[in-house]
N, C-alpha and C positions, 0 to 999 in steps of 0.2 A: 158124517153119519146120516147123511141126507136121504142118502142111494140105499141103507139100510131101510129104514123109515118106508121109502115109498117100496121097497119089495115086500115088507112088511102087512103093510096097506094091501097089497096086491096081491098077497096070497089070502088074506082074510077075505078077502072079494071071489078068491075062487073058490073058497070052501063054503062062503053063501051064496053062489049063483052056480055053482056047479060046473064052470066051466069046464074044459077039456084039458088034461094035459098039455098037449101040443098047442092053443091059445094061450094057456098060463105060461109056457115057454117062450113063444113069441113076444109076449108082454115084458117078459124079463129080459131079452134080448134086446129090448126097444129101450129099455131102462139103462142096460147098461152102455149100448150107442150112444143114448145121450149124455149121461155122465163123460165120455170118452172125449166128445165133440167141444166139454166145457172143459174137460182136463187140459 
């Protein structure tokens, strides 16, 4: 549930900073690389 948690965290981060689409994508992409790398 960890991976949940931190996309969780990380989209409440783009809807206060307003990030971009396509950063908030890459940050989830990064997320899930690493989960993959501890899999």
């Amino acid at each position: 549930h960890g991976q949940n948690g931190v996309l969780y965290v990380t989209e409440n981060v783009r809807k206060e900073t307003l990030l971009s689409d396509a950063l908030y994508n890459i940050m989830k992409m990064n997320v899930l690389n690493i989960k993959l790398l501890h899999d």
